[in-house]
C-alpha positions as CSV (number, residue, x, y, z in Angstrom):
1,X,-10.2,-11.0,2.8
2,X,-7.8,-12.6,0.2
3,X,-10.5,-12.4,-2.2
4,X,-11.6,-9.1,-1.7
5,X,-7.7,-7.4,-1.8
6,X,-6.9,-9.8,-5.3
7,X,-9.7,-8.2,-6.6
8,X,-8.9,-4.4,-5.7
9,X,-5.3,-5.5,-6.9
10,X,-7.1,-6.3,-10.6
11,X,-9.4,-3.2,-10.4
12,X,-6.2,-1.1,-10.1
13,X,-4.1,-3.2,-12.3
14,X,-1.8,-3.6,-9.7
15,X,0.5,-7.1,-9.8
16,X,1.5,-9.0,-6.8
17,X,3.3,-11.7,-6.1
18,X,1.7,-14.2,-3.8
19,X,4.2,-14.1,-1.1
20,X,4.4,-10.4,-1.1
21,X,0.5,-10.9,-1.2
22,X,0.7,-13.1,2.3
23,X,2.8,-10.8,3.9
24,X,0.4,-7.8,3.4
25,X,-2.2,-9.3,4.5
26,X,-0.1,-10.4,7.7
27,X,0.9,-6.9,7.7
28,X,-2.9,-5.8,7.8
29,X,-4.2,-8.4,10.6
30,X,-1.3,-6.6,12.7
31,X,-3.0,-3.4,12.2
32,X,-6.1,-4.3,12.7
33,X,-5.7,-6.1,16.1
34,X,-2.7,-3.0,17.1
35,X,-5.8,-0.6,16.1
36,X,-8.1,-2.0,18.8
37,X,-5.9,-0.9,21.7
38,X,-3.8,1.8,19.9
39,X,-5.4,4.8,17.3
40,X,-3.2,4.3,14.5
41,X,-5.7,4.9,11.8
42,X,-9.6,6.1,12.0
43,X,-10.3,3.4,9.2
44,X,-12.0,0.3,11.6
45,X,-13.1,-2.3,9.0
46,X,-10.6,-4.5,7.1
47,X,-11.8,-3.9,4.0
48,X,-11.6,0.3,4.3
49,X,-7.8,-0.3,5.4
50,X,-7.1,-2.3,2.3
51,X,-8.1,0.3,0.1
52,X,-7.6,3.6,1.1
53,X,-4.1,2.2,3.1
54,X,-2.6,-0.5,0.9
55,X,-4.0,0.1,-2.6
56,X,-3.6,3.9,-2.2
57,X,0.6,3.1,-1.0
58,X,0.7,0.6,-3.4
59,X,-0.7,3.1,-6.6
60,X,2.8,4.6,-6.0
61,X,4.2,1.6,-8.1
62,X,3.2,2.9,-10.8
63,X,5.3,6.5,-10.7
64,X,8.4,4.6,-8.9
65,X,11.4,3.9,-11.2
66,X,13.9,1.1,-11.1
67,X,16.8,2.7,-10.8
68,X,15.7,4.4,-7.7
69,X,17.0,2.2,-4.5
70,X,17.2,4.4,-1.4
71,X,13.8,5.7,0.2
72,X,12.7,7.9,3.1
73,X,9.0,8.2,4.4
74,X,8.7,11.3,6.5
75,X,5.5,11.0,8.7
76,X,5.0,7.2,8.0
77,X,2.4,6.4,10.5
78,X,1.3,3.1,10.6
79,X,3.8,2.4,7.9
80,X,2.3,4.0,4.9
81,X,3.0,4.6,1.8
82,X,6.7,3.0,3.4
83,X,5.8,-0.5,4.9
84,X,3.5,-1.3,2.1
85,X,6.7,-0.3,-0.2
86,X,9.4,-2.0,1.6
87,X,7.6,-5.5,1.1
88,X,6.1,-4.8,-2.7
89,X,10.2,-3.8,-3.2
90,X,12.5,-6.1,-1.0
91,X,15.7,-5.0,-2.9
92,X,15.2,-1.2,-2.7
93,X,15.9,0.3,1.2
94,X,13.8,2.4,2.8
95,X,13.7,4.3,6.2
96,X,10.2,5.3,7.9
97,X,9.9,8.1,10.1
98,X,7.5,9.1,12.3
99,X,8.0,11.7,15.6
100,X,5.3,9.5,17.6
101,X,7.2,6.8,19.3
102,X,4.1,4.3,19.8
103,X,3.6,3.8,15.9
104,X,7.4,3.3,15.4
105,X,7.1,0.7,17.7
106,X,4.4,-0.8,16.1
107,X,6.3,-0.8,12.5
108,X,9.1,-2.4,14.1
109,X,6.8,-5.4,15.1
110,X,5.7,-5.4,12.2
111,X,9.5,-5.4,10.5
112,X,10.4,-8.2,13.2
113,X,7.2,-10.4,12.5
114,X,7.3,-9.9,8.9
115,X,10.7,-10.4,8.9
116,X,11.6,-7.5,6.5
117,X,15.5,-7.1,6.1
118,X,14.7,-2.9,3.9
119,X,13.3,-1.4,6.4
120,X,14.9,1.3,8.8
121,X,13.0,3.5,11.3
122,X,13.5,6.5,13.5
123,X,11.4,8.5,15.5
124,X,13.6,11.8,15.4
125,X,12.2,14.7,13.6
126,X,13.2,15.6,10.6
127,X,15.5,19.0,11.6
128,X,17.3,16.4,14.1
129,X,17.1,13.6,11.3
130,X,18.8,15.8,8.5
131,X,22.0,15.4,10.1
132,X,24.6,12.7,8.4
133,X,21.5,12.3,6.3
134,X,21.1,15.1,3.8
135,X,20.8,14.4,-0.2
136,X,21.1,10.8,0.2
137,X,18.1,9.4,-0.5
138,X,16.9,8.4,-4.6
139,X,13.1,9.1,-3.5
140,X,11.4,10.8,-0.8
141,X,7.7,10.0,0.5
142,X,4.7,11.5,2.2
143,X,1.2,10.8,2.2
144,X,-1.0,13.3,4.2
145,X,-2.3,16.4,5.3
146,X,0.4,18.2,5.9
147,X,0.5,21.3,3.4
148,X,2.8,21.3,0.5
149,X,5.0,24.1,1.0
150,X,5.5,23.0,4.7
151,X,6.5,19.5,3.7
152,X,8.9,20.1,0.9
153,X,11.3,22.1,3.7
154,X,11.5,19.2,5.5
155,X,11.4,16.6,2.5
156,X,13.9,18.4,-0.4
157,X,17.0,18.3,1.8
158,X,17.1,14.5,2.0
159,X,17.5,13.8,-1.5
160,X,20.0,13.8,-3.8
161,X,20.2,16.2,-6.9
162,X,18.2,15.2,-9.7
163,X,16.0,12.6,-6.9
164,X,12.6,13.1,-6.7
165,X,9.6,13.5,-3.6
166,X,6.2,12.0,-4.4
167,X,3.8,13.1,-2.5
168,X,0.4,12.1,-2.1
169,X,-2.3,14.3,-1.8
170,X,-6.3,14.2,-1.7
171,X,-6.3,17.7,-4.5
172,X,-4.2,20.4,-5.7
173,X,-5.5,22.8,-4.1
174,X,-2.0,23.8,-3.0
175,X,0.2,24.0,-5.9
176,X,-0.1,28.0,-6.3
177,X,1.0,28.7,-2.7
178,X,4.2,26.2,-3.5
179,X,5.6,28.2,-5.7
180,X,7.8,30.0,-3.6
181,X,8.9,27.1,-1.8
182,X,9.8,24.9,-5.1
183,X,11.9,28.0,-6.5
184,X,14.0,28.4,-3.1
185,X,14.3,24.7,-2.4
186,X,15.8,24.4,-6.3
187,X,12.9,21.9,-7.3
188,X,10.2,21.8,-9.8
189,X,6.8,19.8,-10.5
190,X,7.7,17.4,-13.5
191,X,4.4,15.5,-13.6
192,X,1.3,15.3,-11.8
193,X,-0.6,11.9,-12.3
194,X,-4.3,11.1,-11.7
195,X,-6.0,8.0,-9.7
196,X,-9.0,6.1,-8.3
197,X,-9.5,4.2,-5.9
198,X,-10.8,0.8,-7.3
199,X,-13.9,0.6,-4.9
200,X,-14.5,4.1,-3.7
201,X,-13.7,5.5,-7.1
202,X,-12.1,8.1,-4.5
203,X,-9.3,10.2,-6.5
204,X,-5.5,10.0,-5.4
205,X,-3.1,12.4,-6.8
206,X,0.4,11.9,-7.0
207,X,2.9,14.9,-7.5
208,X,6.1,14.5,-9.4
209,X,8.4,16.8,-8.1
210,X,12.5,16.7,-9.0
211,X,15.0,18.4,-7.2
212,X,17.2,20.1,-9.5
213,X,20.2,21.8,-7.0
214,X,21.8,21.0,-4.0
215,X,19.7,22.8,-0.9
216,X,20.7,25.7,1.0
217,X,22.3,24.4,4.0
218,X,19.7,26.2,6.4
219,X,17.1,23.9,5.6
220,X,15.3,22.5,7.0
221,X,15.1,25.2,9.6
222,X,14.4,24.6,13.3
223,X,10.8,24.5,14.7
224,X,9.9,26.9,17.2
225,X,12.0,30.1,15.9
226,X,9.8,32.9,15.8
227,X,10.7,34.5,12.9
228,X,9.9,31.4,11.0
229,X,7.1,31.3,8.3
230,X,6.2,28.5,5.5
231,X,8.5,29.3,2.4
């Protein structure tokens, strides 16, 4: 298994140091046993988690500046893109968020096992979360489904001016519909870069996106009021 990940890590021109190295792959025989009794991803095979889990979080090295030090994954999971992060940077801080309490628990095994001294968690969701929190963060993550202009309500209000949110999606299809929600949320899309997967070839987008004025206090707004719609 060593092998096989050294060798995605060349294919994607990804460096790793060996201890970080060690620790991923501690990270991933957590997951993999955790995944047995617990659904925290529909990937099954080792090799499928490597690459389209740790390669795909760990392409997000290549957009991440130095000079950005405080991070928040909203909707985490089983600790991606944030886990895989937290131990590729052990001088930056990050805080992983997820609202399902079993995968929180299994991240802060993994934190305890790993014995990862970056990494905060919380299972509160992000309306209740926001509190004592807001425009703090340098960088905001989210890797998923969820559509854009949902996501940036809930993901803009945690960092700071002039910070950025890097999502990750699977196509762009959603950029036109964002619009609306960038221009109330005072952010724009600075960049939007292009990858593959180094086995799959599969292609992993990354979106820019810089917040460029505080946010209205009302966001994000509560779930469940009935007048609210997606921005």
């Amino acid at each position: 298994m060593k092998d096989y990940f050294e060798n995605l890590l060349l294919k994607a021109e990804i460096s790793l140091e060996k201890e970080k190295l060690e620790k991923m792959l501690d990270f991933l025989e957590l997951l993999y046993e955790k995944n047995k009794v617990m659904n925290l991803t529909a990937i099954r095979e080792k090799n499928g988690m490597l690459e389209k889990h740790f390669i795909d979080s760990l392409l997000l090295t290549k957009v991440i500046k130095d000079e950005e030090k405080s991070f928040i994954d909203v909707g985490t999971g089983a600790g991606f893109p944030g886990l895989v992060l937290a131990i590729f940077y052990p001088e930056k801080e990050f805080l992983l968020v997820d609202s399902v309490r079993k995968k929180i628990n299994f991240i802060n095994e993994v934190i305890e096992k790993l014995n990862l001294k970056n990494v905060q968690t919380s299972f509160k969701r992000a309306e209740e979360l926001i509190k004592g929190k807001r425009e703090t963060f340098d960088c905001a993550l989210c890797r998923g489904v969820a559509n854009l202009r949902i996501i940036l309500e809930y993901m803009i209000p945690f960092i700071k001016v002039n910070g950025r949110f890097l999502p990750q999606k699977l196509n762009l299809n959603e950029l036109d519909e964002s619009k609306n929600a960038l221009s109330k949320l005072n952010s724009k899309i600075e960049n939007i870069h292009k990858f593959n997967l180094p086995d799959s070839c599969d292609e992993r987008i990354i979106l820019e996106i810089k917040k460029t004025k505080k946010t209205d206090e009302k966001y994000p707004r509560k779930t469940g009021i009935p007048s609210k719609k997606p921005l």
